[in-house]
mmCIF file as Biopython writes it, N, C-alpha, C and O atoms, coordinates in Angstrom:
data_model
#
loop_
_atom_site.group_PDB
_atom_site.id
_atom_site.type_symbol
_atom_site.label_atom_id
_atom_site.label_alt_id
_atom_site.label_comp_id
_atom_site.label_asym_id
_atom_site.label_entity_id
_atom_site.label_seq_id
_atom_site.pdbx_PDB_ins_code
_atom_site.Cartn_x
_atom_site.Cartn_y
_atom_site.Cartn_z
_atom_site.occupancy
_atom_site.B_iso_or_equiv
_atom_site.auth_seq_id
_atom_site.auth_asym_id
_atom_site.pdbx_PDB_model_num
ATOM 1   N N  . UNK A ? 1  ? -107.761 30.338 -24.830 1.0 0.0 1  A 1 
ATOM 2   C CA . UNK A ? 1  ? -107.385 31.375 -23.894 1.0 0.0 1  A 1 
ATOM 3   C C  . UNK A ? 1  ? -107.407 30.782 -22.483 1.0 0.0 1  A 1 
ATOM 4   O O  . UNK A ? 1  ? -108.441 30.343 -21.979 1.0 0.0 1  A 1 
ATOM 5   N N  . UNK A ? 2  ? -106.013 30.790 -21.763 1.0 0.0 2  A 1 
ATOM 6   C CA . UNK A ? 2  ? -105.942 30.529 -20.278 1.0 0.0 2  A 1 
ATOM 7   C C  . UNK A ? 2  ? -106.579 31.922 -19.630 1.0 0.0 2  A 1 
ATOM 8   O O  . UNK A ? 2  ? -106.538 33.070 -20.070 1.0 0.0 2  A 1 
ATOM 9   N N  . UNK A ? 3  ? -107.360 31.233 -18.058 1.0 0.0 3  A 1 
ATOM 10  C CA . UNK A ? 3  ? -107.785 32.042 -17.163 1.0 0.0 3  A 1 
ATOM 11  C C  . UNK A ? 3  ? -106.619 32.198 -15.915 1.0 0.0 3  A 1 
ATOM 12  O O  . UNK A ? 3  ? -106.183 31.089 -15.606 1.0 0.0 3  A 1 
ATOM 13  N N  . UNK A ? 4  ? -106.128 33.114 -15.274 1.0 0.0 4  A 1 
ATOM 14  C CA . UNK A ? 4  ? -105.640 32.580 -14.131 1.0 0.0 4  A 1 
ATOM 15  C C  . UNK A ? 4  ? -106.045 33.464 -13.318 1.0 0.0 4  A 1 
ATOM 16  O O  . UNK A ? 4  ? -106.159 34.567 -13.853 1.0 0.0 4  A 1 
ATOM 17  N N  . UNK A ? 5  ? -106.350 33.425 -12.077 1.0 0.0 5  A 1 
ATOM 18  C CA . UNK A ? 5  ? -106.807 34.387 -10.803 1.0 0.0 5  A 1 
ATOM 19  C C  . UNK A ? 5  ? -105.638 34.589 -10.148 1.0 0.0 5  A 1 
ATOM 20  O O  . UNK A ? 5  ? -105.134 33.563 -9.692  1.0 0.0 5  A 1 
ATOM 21  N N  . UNK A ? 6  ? -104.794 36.062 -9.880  1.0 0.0 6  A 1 
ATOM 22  C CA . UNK A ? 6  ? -103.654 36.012 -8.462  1.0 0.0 6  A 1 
ATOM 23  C C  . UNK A ? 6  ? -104.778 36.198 -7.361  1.0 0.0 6  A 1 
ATOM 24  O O  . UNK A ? 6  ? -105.453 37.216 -7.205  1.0 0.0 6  A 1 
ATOM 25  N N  . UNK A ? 7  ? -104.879 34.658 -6.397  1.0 0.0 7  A 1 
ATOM 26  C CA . UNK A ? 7  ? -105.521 34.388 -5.321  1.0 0.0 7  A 1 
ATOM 27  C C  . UNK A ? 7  ? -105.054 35.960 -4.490  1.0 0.0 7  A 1 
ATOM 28  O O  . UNK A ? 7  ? -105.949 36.802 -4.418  1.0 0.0 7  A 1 
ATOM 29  N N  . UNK A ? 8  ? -103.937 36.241 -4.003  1.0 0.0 8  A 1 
ATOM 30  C CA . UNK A ? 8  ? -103.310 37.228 -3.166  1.0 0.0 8  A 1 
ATOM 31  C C  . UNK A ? 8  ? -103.417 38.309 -3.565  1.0 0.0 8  A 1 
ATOM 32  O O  . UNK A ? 8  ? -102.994 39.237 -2.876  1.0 0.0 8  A 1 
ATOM 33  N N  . UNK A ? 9  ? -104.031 38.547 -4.837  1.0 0.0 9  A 1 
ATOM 34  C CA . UNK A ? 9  ? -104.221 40.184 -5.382  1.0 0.0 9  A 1 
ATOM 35  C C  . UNK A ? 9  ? -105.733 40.570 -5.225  1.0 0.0 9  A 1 
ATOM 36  O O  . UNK A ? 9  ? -106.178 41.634 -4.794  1.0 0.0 9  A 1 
ATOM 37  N N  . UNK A ? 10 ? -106.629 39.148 -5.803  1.0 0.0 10 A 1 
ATOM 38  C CA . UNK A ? 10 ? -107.876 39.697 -5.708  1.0 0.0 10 A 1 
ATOM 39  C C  . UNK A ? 10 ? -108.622 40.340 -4.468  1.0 0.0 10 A 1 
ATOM 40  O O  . UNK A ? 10 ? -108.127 40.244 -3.346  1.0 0.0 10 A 1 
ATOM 41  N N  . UNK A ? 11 ? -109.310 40.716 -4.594  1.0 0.0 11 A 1 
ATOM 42  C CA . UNK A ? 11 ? -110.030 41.558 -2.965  1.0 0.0 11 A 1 
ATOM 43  C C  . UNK A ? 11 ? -111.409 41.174 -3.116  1.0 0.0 11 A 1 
ATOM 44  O O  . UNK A ? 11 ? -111.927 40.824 -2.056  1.0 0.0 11 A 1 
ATOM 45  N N  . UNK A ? 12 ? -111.936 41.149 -3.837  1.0 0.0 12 A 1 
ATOM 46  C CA . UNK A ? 12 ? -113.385 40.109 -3.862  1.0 0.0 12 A 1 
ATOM 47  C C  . UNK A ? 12 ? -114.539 40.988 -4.349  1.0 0.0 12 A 1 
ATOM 48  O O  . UNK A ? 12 ? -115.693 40.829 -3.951  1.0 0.0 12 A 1 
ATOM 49  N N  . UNK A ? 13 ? -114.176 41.905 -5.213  1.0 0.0 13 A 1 
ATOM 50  C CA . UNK A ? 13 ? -115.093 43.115 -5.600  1.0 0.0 13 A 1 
ATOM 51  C C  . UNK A ? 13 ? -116.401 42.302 -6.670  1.0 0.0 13 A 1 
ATOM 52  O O  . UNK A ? 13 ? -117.460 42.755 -7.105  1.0 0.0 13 A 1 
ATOM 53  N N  . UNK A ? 14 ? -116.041 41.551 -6.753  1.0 0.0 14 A 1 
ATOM 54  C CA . UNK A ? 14 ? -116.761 40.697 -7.359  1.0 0.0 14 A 1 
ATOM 55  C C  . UNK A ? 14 ? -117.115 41.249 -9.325  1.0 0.0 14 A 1 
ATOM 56  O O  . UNK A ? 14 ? -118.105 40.954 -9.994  1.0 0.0 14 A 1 
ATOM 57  N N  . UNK A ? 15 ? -116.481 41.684 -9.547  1.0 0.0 15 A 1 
ATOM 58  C CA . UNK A ? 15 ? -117.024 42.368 -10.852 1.0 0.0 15 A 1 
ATOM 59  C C  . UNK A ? 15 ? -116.472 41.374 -11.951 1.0 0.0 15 A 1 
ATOM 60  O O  . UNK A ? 15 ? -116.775 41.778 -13.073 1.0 0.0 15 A 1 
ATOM 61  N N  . UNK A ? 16 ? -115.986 40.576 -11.960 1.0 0.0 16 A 1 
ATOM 62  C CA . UNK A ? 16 ? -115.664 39.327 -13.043 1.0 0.0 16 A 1 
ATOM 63  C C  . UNK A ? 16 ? -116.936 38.498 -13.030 1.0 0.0 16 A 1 
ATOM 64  O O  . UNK A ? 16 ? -117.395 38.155 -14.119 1.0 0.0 16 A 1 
ATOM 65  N N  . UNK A ? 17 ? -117.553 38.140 -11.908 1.0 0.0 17 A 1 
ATOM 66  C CA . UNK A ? 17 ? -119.011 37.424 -11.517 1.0 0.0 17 A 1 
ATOM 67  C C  . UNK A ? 17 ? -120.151 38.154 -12.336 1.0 0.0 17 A 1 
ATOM 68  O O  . UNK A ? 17 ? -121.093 37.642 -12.941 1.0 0.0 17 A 1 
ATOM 69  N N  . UNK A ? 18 ? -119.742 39.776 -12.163 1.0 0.0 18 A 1 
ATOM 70  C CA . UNK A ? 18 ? -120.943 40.008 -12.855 1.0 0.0 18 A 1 
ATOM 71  C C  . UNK A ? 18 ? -120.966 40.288 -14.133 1.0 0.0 18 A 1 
ATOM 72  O O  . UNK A ? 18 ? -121.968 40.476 -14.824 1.0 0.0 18 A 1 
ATOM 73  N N  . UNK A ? 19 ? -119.798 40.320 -14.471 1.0 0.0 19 A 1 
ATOM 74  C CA . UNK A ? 19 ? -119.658 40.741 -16.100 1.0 0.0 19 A 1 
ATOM 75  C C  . UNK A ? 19 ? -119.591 39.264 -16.806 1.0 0.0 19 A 1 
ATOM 76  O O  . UNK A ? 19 ? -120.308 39.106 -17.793 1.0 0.0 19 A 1 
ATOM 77  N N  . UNK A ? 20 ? -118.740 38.125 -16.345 1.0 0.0 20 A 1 
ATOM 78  C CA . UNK A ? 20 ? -119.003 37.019 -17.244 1.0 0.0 20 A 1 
ATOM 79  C C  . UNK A ? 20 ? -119.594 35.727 -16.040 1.0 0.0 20 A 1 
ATOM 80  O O  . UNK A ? 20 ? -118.923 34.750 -15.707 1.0 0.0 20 A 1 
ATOM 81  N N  . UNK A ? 21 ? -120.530 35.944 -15.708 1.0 0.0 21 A 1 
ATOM 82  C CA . UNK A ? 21 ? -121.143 34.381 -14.479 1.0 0.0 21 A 1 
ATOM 83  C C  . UNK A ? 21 ? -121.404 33.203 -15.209 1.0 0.0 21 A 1 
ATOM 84  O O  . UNK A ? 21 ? -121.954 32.256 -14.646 1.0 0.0 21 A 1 
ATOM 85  N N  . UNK A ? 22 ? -121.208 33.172 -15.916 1.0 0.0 22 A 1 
ATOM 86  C CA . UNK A ? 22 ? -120.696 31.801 -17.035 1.0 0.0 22 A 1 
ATOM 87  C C  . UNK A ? 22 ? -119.552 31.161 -16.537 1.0 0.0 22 A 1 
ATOM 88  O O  . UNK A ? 22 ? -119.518 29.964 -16.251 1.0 0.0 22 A 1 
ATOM 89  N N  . UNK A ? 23 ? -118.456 32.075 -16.412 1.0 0.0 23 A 1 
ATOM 90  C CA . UNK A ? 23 ? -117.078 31.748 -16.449 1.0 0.0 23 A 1 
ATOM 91  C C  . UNK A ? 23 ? -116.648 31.885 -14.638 1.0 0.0 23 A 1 
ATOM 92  O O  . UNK A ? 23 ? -116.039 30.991 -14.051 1.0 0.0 23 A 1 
ATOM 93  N N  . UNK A ? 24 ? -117.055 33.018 -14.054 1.0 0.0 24 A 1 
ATOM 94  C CA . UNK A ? 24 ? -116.652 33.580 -12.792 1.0 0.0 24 A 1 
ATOM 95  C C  . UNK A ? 24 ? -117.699 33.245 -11.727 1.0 0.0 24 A 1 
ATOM 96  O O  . UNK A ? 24 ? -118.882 33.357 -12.050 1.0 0.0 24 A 1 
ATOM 97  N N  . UNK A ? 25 ? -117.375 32.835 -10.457 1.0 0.0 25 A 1 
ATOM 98  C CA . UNK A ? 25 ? -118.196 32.689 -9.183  1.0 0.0 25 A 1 
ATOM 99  C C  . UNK A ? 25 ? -117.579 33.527 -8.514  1.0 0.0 25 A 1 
ATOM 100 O O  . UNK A ? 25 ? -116.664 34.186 -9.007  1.0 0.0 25 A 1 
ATOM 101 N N  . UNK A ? 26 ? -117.975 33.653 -7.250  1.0 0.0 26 A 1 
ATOM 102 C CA . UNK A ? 26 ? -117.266 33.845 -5.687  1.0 0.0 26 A 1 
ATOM 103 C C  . UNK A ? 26 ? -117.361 32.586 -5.222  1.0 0.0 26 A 1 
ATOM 104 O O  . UNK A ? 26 ? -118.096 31.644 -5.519  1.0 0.0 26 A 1 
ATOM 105 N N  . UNK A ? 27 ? -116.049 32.803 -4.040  1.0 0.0 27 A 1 
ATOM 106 C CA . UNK A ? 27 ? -116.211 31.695 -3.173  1.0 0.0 27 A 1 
ATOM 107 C C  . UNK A ? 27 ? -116.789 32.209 -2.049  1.0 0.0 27 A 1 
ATOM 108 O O  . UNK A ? 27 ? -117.000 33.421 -2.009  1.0 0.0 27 A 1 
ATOM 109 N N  . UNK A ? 28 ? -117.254 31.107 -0.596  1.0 0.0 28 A 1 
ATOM 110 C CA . UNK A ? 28 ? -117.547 31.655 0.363   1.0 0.0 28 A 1 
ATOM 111 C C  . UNK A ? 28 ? -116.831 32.984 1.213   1.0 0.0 28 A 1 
ATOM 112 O O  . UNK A ? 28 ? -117.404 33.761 1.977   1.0 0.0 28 A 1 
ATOM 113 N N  . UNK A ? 29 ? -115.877 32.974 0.949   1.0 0.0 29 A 1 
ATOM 114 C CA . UNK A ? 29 ? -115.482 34.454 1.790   1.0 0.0 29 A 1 
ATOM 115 C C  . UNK A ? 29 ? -115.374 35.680 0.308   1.0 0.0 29 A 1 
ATOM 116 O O  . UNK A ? 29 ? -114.902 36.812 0.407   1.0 0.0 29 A 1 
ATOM 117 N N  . UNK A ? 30 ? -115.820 35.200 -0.705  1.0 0.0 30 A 1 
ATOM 118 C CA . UNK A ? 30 ? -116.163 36.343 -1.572  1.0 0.0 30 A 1 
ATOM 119 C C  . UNK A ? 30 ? -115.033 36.587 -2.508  1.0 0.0 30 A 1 
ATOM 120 O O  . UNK A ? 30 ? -115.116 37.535 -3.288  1.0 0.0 30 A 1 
ATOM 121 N N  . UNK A ? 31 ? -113.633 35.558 -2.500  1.0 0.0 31 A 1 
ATOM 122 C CA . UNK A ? 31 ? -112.519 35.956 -3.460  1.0 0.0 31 A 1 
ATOM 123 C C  . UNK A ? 31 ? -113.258 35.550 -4.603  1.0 0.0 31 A 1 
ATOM 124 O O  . UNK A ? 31 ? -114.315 34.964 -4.370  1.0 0.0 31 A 1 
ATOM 125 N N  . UNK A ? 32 ? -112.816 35.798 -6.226  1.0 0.0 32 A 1 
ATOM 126 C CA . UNK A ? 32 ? -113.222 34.939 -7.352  1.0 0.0 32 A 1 
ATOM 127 C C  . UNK A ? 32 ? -112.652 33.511 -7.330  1.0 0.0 32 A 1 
ATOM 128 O O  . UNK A ? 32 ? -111.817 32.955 -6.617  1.0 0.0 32 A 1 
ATOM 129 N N  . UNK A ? 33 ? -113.357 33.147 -8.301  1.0 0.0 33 A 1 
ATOM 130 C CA . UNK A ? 33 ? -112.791 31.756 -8.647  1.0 0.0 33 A 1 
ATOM 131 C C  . UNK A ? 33 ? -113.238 30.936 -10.385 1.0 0.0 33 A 1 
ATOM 132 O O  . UNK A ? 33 ? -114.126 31.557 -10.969 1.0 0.0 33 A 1 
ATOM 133 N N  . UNK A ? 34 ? -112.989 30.362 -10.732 1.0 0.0 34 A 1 
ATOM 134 C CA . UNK A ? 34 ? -113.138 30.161 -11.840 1.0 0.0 34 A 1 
ATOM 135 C C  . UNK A ? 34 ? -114.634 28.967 -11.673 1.0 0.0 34 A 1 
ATOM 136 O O  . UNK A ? 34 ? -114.550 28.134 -10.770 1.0 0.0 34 A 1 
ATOM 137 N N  . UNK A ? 35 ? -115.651 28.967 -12.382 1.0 0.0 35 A 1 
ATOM 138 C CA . UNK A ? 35 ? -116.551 27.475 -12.510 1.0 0.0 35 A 1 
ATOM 139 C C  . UNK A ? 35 ? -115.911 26.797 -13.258 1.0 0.0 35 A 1 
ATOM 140 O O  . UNK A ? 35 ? -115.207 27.137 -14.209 1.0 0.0 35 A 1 
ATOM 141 N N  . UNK A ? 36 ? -116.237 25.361 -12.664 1.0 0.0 36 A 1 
ATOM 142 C CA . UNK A ? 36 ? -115.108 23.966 -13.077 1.0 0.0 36 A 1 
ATOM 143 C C  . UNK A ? 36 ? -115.613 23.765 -14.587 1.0 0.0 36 A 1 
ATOM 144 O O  . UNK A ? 36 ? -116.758 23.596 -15.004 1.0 0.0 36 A 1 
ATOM 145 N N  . UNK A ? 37 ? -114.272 23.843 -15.338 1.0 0.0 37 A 1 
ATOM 146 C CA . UNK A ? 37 ? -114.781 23.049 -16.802 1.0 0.0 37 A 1 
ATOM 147 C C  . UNK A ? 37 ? -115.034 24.541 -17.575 1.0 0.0 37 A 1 
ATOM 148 O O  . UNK A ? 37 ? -115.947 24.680 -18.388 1.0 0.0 37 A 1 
ATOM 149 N N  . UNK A ? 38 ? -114.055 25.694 -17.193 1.0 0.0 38 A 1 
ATOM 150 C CA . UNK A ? 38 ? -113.811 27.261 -17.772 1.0 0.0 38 A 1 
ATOM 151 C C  . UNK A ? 38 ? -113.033 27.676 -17.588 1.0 0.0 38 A 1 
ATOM 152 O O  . UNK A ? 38 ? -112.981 28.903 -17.675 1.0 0.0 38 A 1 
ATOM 153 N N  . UNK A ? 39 ? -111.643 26.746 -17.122 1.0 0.0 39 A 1 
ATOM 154 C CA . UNK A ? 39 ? -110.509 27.520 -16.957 1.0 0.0 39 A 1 
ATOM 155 C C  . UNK A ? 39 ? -109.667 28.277 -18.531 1.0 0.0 39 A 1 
ATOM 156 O O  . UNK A ? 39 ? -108.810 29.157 -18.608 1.0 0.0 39 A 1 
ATOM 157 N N  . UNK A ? 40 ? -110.292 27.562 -19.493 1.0 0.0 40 A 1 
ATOM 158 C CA . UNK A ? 40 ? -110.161 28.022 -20.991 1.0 0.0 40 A 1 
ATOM 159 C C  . UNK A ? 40 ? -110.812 29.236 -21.503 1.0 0.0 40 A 1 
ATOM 160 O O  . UNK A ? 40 ? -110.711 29.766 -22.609 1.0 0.0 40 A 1 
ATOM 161 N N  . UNK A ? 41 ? -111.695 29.662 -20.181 1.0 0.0 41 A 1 
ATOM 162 C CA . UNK A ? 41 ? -112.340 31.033 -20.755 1.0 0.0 41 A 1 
ATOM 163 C C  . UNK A ? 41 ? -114.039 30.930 -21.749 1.0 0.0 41 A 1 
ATOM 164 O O  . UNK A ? 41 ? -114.626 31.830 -22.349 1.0 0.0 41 A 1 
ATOM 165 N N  . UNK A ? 42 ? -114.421 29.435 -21.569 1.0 0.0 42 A 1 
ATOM 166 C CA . UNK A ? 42 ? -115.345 28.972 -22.134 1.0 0.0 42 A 1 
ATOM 167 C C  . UNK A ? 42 ? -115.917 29.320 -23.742 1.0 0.0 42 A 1 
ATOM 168 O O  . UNK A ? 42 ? -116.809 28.755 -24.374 1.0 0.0 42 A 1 
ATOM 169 N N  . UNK A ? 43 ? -114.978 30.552 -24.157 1.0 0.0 43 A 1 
ATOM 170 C CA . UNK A ? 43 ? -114.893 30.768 -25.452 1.0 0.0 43 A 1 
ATOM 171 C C  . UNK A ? 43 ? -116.163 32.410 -24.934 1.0 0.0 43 A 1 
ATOM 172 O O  . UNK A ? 43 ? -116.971 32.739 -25.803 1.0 0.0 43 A 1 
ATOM 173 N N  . UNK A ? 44 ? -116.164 32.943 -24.040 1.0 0.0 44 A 1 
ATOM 174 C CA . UNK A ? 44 ? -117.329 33.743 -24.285 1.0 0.0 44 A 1 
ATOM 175 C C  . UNK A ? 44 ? -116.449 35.283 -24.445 1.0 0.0 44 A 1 
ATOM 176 O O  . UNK A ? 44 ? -115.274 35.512 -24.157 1.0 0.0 44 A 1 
ATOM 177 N N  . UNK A ? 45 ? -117.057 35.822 -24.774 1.0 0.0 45 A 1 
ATOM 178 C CA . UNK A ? 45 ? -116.822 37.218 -25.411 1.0 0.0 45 A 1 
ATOM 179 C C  . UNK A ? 45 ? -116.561 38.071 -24.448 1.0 0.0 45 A 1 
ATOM 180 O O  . UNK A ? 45 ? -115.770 38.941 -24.812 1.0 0.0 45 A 1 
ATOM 181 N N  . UNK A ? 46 ? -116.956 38.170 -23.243 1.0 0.0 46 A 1 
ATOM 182 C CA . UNK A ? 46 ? -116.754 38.734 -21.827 1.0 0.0 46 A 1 
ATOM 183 C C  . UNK A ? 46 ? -116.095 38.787 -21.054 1.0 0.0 46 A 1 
ATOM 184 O O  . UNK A ? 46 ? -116.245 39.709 -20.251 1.0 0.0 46 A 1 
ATOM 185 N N  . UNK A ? 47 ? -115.065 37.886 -20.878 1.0 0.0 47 A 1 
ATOM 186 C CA . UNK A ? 47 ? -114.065 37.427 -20.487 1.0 0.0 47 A 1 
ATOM 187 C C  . UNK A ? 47 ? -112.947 38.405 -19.900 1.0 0.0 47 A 1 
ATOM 188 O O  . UNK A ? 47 ? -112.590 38.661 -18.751 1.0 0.0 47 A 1 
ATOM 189 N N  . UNK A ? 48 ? -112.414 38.986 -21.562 1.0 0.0 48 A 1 
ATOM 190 C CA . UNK A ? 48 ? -111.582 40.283 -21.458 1.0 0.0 48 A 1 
ATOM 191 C C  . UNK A ? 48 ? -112.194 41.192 -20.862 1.0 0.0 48 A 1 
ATOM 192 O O  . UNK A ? 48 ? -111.509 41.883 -20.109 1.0 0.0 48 A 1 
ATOM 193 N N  . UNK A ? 49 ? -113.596 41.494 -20.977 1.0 0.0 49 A 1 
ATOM 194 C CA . UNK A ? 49 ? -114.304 42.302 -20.338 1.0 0.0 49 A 1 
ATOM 195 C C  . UNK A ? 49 ? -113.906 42.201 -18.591 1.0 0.0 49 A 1 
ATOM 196 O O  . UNK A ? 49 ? -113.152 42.834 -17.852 1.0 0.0 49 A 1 
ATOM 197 N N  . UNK A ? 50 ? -114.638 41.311 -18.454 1.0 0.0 50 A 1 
ATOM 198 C CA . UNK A ? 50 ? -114.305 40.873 -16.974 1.0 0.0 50 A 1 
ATOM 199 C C  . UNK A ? 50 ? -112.788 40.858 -16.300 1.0 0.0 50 A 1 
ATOM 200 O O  . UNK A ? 50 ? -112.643 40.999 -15.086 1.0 0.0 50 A 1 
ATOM 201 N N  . UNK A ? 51 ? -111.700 40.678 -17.186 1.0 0.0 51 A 1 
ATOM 202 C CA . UNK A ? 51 ? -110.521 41.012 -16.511 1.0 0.0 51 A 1 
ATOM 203 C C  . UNK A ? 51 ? -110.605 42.469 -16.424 1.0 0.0 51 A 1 
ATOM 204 O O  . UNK A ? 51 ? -110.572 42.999 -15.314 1.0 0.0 51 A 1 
ATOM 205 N N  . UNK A ? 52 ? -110.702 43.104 -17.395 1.0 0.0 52 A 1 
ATOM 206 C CA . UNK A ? 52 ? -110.641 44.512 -17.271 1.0 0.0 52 A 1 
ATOM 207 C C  . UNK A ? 52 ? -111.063 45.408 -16.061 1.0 0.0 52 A 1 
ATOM 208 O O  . UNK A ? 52 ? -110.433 46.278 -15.460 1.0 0.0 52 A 1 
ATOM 209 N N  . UNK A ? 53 ? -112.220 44.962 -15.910 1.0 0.0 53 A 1 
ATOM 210 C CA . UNK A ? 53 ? -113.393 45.308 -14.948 1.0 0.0 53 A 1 
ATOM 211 C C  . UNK A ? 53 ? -112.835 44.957 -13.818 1.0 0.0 53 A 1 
ATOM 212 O O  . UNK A ? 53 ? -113.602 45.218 -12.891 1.0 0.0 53 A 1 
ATOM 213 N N  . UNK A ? 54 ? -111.699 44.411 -13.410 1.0 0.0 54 A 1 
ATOM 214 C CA . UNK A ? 54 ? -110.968 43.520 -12.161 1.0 0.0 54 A 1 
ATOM 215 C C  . UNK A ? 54 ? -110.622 44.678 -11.484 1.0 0.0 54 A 1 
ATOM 216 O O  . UNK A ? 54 ? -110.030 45.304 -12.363 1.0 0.0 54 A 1 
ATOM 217 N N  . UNK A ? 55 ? -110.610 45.367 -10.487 1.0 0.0 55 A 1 
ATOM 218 C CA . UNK A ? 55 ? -109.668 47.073 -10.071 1.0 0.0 55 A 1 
ATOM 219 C C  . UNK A ? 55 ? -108.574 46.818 -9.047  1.0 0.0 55 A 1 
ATOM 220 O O  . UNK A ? 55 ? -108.160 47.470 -8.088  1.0 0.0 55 A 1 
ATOM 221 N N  . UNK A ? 56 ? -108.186 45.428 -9.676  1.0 0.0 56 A 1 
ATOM 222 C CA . UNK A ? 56 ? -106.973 45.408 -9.061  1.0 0.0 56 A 1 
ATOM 223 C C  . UNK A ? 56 ? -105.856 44.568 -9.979  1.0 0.0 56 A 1 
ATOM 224 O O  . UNK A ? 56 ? -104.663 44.387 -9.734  1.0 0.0 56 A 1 
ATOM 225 N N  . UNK A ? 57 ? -106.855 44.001 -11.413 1.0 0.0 57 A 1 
ATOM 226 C CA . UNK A ? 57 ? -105.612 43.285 -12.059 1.0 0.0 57 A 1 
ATOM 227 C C  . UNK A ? 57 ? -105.761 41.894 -11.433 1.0 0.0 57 A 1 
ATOM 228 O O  . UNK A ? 57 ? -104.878 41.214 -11.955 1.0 0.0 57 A 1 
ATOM 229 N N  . UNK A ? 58 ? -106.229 41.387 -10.846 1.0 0.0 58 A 1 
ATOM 230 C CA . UNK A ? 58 ? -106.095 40.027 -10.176 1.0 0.0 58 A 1 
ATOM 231 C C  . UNK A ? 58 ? -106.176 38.842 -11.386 1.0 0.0 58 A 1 
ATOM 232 O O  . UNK A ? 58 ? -105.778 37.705 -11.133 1.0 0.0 58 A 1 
ATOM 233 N N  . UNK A ? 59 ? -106.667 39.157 -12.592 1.0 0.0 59 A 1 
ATOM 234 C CA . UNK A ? 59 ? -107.092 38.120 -13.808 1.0 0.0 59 A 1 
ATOM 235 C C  . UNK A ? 59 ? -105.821 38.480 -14.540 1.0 0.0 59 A 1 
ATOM 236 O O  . UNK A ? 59 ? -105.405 39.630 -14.687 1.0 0.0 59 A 1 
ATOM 237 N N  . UNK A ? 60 ? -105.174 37.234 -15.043 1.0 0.0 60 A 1 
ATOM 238 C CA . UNK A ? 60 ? -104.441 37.086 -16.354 1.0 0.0 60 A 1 
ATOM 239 C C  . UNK A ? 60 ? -105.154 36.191 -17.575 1.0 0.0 60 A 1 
ATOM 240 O O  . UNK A ? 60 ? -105.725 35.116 -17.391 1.0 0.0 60 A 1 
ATOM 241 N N  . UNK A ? 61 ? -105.009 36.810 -18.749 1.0 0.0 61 A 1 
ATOM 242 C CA . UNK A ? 61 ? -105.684 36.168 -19.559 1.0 0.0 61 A 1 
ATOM 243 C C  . UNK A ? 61 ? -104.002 35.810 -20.162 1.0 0.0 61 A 1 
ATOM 244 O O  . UNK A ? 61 ? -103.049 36.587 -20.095 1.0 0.0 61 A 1 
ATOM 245 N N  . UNK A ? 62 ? -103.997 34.310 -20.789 1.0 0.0 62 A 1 
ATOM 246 C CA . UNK A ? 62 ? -103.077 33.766 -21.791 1.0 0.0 62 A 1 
ATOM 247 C C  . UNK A ? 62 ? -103.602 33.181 -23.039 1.0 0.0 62 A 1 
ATOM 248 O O  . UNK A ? 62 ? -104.636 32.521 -22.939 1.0 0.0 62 A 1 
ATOM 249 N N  . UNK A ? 63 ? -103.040 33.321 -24.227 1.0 0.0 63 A 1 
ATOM 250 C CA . UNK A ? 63 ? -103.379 32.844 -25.400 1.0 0.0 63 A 1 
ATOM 251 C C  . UNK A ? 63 ? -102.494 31.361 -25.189 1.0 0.0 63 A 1 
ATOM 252 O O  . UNK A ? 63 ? -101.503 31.168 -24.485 1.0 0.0 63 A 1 
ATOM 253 N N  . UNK A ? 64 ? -103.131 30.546 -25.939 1.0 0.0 64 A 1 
ATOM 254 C CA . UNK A ? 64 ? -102.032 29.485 -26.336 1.0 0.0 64 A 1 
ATOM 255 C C  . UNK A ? 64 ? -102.569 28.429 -25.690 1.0 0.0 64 A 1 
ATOM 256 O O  . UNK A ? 64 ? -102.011 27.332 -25.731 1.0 0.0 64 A 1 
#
């Protein structure tokens, strides 16, 4: 599973951080960002969770 963040959509609500912090950080001004070596979604179960939880859509998840 691909991760991708729309940099220009997110707003920095931070709720991907808290639902999967395995996979999701903030950066210093608070947008998300992926931790290096999880752009595959690290295989965790939360993931979808955490896009969901996005309230703006900023996460695409891809299979393949």
């Amino acid at each position: 599973m691909g991760i991708t963040i729309d940099k220009d959509r997110c707003i920095g609500a931070g709720q991907c951080a808290l639902t999967a912090p395995e996979v999701f950080t903030q950066d210093d001004d608070g947008f998300s960002e992926l931790l290096p070596g999880h752009e595959d979604g690290a295989g965790s179960p939360l993931v979808r969770e955490a896009a969901r939880a996005c309230p703006v859509g900023a996460i695409r998840l891809s299979h393949g």
